[in-house]
C-alpha positions as CSV (number, residue, x, y, z in Angstrom):
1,X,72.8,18.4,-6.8
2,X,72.5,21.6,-9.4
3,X,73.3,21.0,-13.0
4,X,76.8,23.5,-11.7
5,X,77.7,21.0,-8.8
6,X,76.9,18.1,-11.5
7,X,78.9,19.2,-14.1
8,X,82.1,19.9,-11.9
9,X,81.6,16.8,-10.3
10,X,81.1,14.4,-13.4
11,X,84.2,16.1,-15.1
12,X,86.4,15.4,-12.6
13,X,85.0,11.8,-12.5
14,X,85.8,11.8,-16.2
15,X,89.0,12.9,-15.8
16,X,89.9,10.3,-12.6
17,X,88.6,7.2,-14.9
18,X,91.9,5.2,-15.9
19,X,91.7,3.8,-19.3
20,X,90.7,0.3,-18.6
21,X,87.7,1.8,-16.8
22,X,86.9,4.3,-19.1
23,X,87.0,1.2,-22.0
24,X,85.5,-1.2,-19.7
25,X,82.3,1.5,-19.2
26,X,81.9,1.9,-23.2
27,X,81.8,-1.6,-23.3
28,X,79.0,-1.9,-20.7
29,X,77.0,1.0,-22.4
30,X,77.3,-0.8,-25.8
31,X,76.2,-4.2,-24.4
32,X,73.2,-3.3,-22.8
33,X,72.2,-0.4,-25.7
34,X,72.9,-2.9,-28.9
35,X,70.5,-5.4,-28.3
36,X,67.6,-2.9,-27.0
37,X,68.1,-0.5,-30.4
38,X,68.5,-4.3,-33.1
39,X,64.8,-5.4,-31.3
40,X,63.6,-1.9,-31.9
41,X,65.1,-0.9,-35.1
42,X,64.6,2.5,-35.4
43,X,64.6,3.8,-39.2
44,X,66.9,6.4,-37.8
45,X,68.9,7.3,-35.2
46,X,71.1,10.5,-34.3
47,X,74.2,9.7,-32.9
48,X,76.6,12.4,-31.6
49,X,80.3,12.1,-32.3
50,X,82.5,11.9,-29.5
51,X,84.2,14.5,-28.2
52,X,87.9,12.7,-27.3
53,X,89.0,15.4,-24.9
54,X,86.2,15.6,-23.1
55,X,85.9,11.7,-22.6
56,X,82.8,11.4,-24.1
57,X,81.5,8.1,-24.3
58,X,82.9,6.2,-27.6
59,X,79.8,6.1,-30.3
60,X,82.2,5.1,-33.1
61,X,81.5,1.3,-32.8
62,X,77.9,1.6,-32.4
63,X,77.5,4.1,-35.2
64,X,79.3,1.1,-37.3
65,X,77.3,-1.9,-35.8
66,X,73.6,0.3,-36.7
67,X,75.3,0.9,-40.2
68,X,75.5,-2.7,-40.7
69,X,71.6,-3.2,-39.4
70,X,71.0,-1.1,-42.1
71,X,69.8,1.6,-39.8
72,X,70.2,5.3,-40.7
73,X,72.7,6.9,-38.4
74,X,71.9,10.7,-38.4
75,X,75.0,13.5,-37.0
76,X,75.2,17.0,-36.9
77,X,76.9,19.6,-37.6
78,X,77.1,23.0,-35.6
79,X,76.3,26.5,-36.8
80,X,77.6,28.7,-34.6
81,X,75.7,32.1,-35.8
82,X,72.1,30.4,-35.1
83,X,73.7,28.3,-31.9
84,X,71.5,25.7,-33.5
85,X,72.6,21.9,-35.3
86,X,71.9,20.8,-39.1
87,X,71.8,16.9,-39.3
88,X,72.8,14.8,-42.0
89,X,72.5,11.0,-43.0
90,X,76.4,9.8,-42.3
91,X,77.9,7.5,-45.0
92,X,80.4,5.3,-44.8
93,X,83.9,6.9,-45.7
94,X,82.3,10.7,-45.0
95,X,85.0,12.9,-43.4
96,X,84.4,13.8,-39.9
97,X,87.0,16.6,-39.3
98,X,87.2,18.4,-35.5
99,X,85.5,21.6,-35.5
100,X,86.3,24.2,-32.8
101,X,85.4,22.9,-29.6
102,X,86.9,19.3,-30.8
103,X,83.8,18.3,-32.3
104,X,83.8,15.8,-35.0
105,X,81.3,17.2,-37.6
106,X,80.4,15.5,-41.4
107,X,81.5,17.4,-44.0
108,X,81.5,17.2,-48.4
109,X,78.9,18.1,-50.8
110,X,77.1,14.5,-51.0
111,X,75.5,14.9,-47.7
112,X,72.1,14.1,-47.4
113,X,70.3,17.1,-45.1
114,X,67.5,15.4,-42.0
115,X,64.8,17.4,-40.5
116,X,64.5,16.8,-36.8
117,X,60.8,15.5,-37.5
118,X,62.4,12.4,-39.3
119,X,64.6,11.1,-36.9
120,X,63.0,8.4,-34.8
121,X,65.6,7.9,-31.6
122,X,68.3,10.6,-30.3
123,X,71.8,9.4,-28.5
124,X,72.2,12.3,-26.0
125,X,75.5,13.1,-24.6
126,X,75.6,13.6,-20.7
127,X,77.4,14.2,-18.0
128,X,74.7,13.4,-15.8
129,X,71.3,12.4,-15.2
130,X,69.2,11.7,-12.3
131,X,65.8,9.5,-11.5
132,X,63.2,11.1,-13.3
133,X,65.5,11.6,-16.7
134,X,66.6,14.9,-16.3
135,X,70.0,15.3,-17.7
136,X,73.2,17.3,-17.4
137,X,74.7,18.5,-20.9
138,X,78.0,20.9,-20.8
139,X,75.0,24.4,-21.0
140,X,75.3,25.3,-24.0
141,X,71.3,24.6,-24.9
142,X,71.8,23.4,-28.2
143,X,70.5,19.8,-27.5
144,X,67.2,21.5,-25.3
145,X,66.9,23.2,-28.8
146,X,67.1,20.4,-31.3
147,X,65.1,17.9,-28.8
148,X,62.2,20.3,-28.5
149,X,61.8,20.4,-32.2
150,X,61.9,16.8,-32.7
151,X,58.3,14.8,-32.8
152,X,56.8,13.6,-29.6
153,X,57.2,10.2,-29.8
154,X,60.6,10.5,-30.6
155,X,63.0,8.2,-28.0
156,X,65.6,10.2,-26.9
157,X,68.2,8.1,-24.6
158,X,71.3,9.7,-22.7
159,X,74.7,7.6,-22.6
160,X,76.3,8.1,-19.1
161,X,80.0,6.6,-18.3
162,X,78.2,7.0,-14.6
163,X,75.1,5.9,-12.9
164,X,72.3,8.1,-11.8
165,X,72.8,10.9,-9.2
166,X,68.7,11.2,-7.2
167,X,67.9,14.5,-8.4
168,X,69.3,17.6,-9.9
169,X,67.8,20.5,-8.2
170,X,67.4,23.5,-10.9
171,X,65.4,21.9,-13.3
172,X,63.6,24.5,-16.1
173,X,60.2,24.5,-18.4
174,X,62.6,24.5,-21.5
175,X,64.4,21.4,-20.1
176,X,63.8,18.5,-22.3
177,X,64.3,15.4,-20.0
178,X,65.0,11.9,-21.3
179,X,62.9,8.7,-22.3
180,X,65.5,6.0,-21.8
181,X,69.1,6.3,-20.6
182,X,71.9,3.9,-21.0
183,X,74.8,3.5,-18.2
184,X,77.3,0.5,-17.7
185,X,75.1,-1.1,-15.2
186,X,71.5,-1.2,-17.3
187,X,69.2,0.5,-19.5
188,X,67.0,3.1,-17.6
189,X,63.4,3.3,-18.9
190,X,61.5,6.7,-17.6
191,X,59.2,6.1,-20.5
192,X,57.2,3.7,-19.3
193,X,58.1,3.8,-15.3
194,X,59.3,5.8,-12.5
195,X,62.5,4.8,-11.7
C-alpha cells in the first residue's frame, strides 16, 4: 500500500468507526501504553493534541495521568511561516485554543520553551503504520522535521486506532520511521525486534 492509498483508506476507516468503537480503541491504546510509559518514566514526553475532526486518537487522559506521575508532558505549537513546531512544557490550566487546521495549540506568556534535544519519548500521530515502523502522517512533513532533529536515542511511538497494514511501498531517506507503536490490540516494539 502507498502512503496515498493509506491515507484514503485509514480516513475512511476513521470516519466508519461508531462511537463506541472509536471510545473502545482509545481505551485499548491507553491500557496497553500506561503501564509501558509508568515502568519507563520518561523525564519527558511530547504529546500531540488531538485533532477532534479528524478523529485523532484521544491524548487528553493520558496527558493527565503522565501529569500526575510527575512526568513532563511536552506540546507544540505550529508556525506556519517556517512549516516547522516550537514545543513547550504544558501546565495544568494552560489554554489550548484550536488553531487553523483544528489544532489545539498552548498559548500565554508563562510557557516554558523545549528544545527537541530534551525531550526523551515522542507520541506520533498516525494514520498508519506497517511492519517495520514506517508510518503514515496526513504529508505535511512537519513531524519527519521535528523527529530528525530530536537525539537518537529518543523513543518515538505512533498511536494507531488500527492495526498494522504489511508494508507501505514509497518509503523515502528523509522518512523517520518509529521505535515503538501503540494500537488497541498491543504494543509494537521495532526497537528491539522485527516484527
Amino acid at each position: 500500500m502507498t502512503k496515498a492509498e493509506a491515507r484514503k483508506h485509514f480516513r475512511k476507516q476513521r470516519r466508519l468507526l461508531s462511537k463506541e468503537a472509536y471510545q473502545l480503541a482509545n481505551q485499548q491504546i491507553y491500557k496497553h501504553l500506561m503501564p509501558w510509559l509508568k515502568e519507563l518514566k520518561p523525564r519527558t514526553v511530547h504529546c500531540f493534541l488531538p485533532i477532534h475532526k479528524n478523529r485523532e486518537v484521544n491524548t487528553w487522559p493520558l496527558i493527565r495521568e503522565l501529569q500526575s506521575e510527575n512526568i513532563g508532558v511536552v506540546v507544540s505549537r505550529t508556525d506556519l511561516q517556517q512549516n516547522s513546531m516550537e514545543h513547550f512544557i504544558l501546565e495544568e490550566g494552560t489554554a489550548c485554543p484550536e488553531n487553523v487546521w483544528g489544532i489545539p495549540e498552548p498559548e500565554g506568556e508563562s510557557l516554558v520553551r523545549v528544545t527537541e534535544e530534551e525531550i526523551a519519548l515522542v507520541l506520533v500521530p498516525l494514520l498508519a503504520f506497517d511492519l517495520q515502523g514506517q508510518r503514515v502522517g496526513y504529508g505535511k512533513g512537519y513531524y519527519d522535521l521535528f523527529l530528525s532533529k530530536c537525539l537518537p536515542n529518543t523513543l518515538k511511538v505512533g498511536l494507531s486506532l488500527f492495526e498494522p497494514i504489511e508494508k507501505i511501498k514509497d518509503i523515502y531517506p528523509h522518512d523517520i520511521g518509529l521505535t515503538h507503536a501503540v494500537s488497541p490490540n498491543k504494543l509494537w516494539d521495532f526497537k528491539h525486534s522485527q516484527c
